[in-house]
N, C-alpha and C positions, 0 to 999 in steps of 0.2 A: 107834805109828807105826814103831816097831823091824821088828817083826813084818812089815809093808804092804811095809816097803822093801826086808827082806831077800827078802820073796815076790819082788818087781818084780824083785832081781837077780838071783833064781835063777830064774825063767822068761826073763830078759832084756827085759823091759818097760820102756819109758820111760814116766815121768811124762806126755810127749808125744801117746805112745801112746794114752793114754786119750781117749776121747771122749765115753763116759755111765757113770755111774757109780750103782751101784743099792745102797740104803740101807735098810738094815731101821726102820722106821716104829714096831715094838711087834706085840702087848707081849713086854714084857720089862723087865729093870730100869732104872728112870729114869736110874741114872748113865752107865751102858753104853749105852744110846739116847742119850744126850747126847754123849755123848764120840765114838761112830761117827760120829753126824748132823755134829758139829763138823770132825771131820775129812775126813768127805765133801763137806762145803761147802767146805771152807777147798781142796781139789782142784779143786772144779770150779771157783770161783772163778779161781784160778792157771791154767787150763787152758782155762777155756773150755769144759767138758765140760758134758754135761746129767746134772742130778740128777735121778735116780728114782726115787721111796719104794715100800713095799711093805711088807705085814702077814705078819707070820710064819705066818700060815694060808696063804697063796701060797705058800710053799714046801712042797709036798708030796713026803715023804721025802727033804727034803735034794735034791731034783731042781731045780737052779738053773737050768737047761734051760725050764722052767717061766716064768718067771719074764719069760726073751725072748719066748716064746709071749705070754705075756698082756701086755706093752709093747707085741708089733704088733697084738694087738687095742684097741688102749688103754684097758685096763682098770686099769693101773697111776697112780698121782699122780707129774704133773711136778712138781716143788718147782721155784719160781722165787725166788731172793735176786735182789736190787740192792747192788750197792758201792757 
């Protein structure tokens, strides 16, 4: 969370700011998926943002560009939580 916040204050980001928020889904390791996923709920939750998931086969060479692409085709999974 250190990491998130100091990104957010060196591009100048609000918490606010946010409105979707895109989450690696796997694979990759279970602790590291848990902990991301937890923390990208617990944002969108607070914000009201939409949560995004996505397969790290979607990221092609680190092209996160990508990623918007396939969201307007909605090829992406919306994660819906309830509070």
């Amino acid at each position: 969370m250190k990491l998130l916040l100091k990104f957010m204050n060196i591009k100048k980001i609000k918490i606010t700011d946010i409105h979707r928020i895109f989450v690696n889904l796997g694979p990759g390791k279970f602790t590291s998926l848990r902990i991301s996923l937890s923390v990208a709920k617990a944002l969108s939750l607070a914000n009201n943002a939409i949560l995004i998931g996505f397969k790290s086969k979607d990221l092609i060479n680190k092209n996160y560009k990508n990623l918007i692409k396939l969201n307007k085709n909605k090829s992406l999974i919306k994660l819906v939580y309830s509070s």
